[in-house]
Every structure is written in C-alpha cells, then in structure tokens.
C-alpha angles and dihedrals in degrees: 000000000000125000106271115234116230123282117260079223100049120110101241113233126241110310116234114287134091095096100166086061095062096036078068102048089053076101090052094049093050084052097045084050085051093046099044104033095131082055109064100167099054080041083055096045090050083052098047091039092051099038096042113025120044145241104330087066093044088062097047090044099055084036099058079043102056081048093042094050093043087058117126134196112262097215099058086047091061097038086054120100099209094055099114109244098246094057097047086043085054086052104047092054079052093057096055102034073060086059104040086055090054088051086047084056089255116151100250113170123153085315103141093017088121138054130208118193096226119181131231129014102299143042085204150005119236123204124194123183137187139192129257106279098014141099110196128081112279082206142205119249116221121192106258106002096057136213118351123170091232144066128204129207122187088209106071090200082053092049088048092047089048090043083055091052104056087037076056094050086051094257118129113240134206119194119197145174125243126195097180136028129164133229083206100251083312094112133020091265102209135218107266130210079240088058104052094045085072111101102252113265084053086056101048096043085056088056097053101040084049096048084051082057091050079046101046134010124169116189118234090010100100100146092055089040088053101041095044090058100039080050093053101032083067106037089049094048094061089042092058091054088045095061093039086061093243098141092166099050087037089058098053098039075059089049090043098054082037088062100039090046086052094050091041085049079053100047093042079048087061100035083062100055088051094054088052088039087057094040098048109037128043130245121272137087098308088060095038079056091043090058097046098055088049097064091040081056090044095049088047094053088049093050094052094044110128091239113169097188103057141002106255093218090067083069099035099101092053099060111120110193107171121116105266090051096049084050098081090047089101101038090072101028106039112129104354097144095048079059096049090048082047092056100044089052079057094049099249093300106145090176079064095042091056095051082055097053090048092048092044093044089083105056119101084242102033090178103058080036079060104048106025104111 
C-alpha cells in the first residue's frame, strides 16, 4: 500500500520552528536511541520528527521518553514485599492477560513487561476538533501513520492552549484523558499507575486492545484500527474469565460490554440526527435550537436505558454532547455488529478470528477482507 498524501481536510501540524524546543530535547533523543535501540525505525521516526517538524514532536517526543526512562521491570515489583497488593494483584492479571493474547495469535513481545508508576488519571490528553456544521473529525495528518482525528499531548496546560486556539479559529473542540495508548509494537509500551487504576476487566480489556494495534495496524483506516480492537478487547476479556472458570466474572464482563455497546448505539443514534439536522436546515438560530433540543433528547434516551451493569446517572454529568465529542462516536463503534455476526460464523473462536484480521490487514479494503466469506 503507498504512502497517503495528506487530507485536503486535515488540520496541518505545527509547522517547523521552535527551535530552541528541540535544541532541549538533543538529551531526550540520545535517551529515546538508548531506549529503543532494539527499535530502529521508531529510533529513526523520533530523529526525522525533532529534527524536521517543530515544537508539537518535540514534545512527544520528550514526553514517550520521560515514560520510557521511569519503566520498571514487572517481575522484581511482584517479588517485592513492599508492592502494595493491589498493585501486584493488578500485575499479575497483567501477566496473564499478556499469555492468553499469545495463545489468541496476538503479538505479544516484552509489551507490558514494565511498569511505570504514572500519576493522575492520563498519560495524555487527546484533543479532537470539527468544523462548524460537521460531524466528522477535521483531522490532523502525522508522517507515516497518516491522518488520525486526534491529537495527544503529554502536558495536559499545552493540550488546553492548543484546544483555545482552534475554538479561536471557529472549530468545536473536544479534550480528553487517555490511560493507555500503543507504539504499535514500535517500542516496549509499559504498564502505567492510570492503567491499573481501571477495575479489572477494563484493564484487561486495554491490554489486550492495545496488544490487537502492536498486531495490526492499517494507515488512514482509524475507524477499522479502533473498532477491531475495541471488538476484540472485549470479546477477549470475557473469554479470559470463561477459561479461567470464572462464570460469574465472566457474566458481568458480558453485561458490562452489553451496556456500553447500548449507550454507544445511543449516542451513534444521535450523531446521526446531527448530521440530517446539518444537511437539511441552514445555519442560524433555528438550527442552532434545533441542536440543542436534540442533545437534551439524546441525554434523556441514555439516562432511561435498561443498563444492568451500571446506573446511567452516575454518568449523567459526563455526558459531552457537542459536535467534536460526538465525533469519535463511530471511530470506536463502526461495524461491531458485522464482527459479532463474523465470530459466531467462526464458532466463537477469537484465535481464528485474529488469523483472519492479519491475513485481511493487507488488502486494499481490510473490512470487506474481513468479512468476505
């Protein structure tokens, strides 16, 4: 597959300049060689960004090194009597979400060896932004990787000033926390304090999406990279408590997937009557009205859903319905039910499943690949 060339609708990134920024981070690029230097093409990509494209991969790149330098060996962690037994409980499921995806044909390598005891909620904040009167991503576009509809800072104050700037420049902006991104099997991706602070089937579920990005990754496909491993981060995570003979945990991991796939159908519900609303009125206050009353329709559909796993007005408040936060609804949730159909025509057998997604990522169209009989 050739390289794609940006997207006329792709918010450019910083242009070059700052060169101050990356004269300070030489350090940092000595310390991500060292780091990765098992990884020569990532090694490579740090070199080219910092040296070629201004201040927004300087930061990345100073940022994945501070993460990369605090790592820790898993295995002295847990043979330490001091590690607080949450925390080595936390790593142990780790360890063995690591072994089921090996035995699912995941790679697997020495990802989530390490553990970094990260603060706070996030590794990153993520901003998205669209522009007035659409609903879709306008996008940022990234040498090699392509274009993807968001854009990560370590530094959650420099996320926030670039979020200002594009609300300045009229687009809608949506800012949110990450605990857990891939290199895509790049770099060794450690286990992070955000992480373990998930309650355990959400762990496990983000090793082992994470682990299907270090498998597969297809440039300018987001929404397929992002649903496949959602699909199979879930999937795989009650399968994990089903072999472990763990019927109980097993059955609510089920009811807890069963609940998030009925908000997300909500919230796909209302992205689409905000994309009519925009194609079929002009702008002006009626519309602006008209988009107001059907968020405030949206919200009041989510908070009578019959969800068994949790009580939607825990959540309530959390709800972001602007534009640019609806916008991501389909990147994680396109096609989940085409995938479901898929794996119960294989019998339930994600291990076979996951031959089929390797064999399909190639094809100029991996999603009818994947799902062509």
């Amino acid at each position: 597959m050739t390289p794609s060339s940006p997207s006329s609708s792709s918010i450019p990134t910083e242009p070059a300049a700052c060169a101050s920024a990356i004269n300070r981070s030489a350090s940092a690029r000595s310390a991500a060689w060292t780091a990765t230097r098992r990884y020569v093409p990532l090694a490579l990509l740090l070199v080219i960004a910092l040296s070629t494209s201004g201040c927004y991969y300087a930061h990345v790149a100073v940022g994945q090194t501070r993460l990369l330098r605090a790592r820790q060996p898993i295995e002295p962690i847990l043979a330490d009597p001091a590690t607080p037994p949450e925390v080595h409980q936390r790593l142990l499921l780790v360890q063995q979400a690591r072994e089921f995806a090996t035995e699912l044909g995941l790679d697997v390598g020495e990802q989530y060896t390490s553990f970094v005891a990260w603060p706070g909620d996030r590794i990153v904040t993520t901003i998205v932004a669209t522009r007035p009167g659409e609903i879709t991503p306008a996008g940022f576009y990234f040498p090699l990787l392509g274009r993807l509809p968001y854009k990560g800072y370590f530094d959650r104050e420099r996320a926030a000033k670039e979020a200002a700037k594009l609300r300045s420049q009229g687009l809608d902006v949506c800012e949110f926390g990450v605990r857990a991104y891939s290199t895509l099997g790049w770099m060794n991706d450690p286990v992070t304090g955000p992480m373990l602070r998930r309650e355990a089937g959400e762990l496990l579920e983000t090793i082992l999406h994470e682990l299907v990005h270090a498998t597969v990754y297809v440039k300018d496909h987001v929404d397929f990279n992002e649903s496949i491993a959602r699909f199979i981060g879930e999937e795989a995570s009650v399968a994990f408590y089903d072999r472990a003979g763990q019927t109980e945990r097993a059955r609510q991991r089920r009811l807890e997937i069963r609940d998030a796939r009925r908000v997300d159908a909500e919230m796909i519900r209302f992205r689409d009557e905000v994309v009519e609303l925009y194609e079929t009125q002009d702008t002006g206050a009626a519309r602006d009205q008209a988009r107001l009353d059907l968020g405030e329709r949206a919200r009041d559909r989510i908070l009578a859903l019959p969800l068994e796993s949790i009580d939607p007005s825990r959540f309530a408040g959390s709800l972001r319905m602007n534009d640019a936060c609806v916008a991501l609804t389909g990147t994680y949730s396109s096609d989940l039910d085409r995938y479901r159909e898929l794996l119960e025509q294989l019998g339930g057998d994600l291990a076979a499943f996951v031959a089929r997604l390797e064999n399909a990522a190639n094809a100029d169209d991996p999603l009818q690949a994947l799902l062509e009989d």
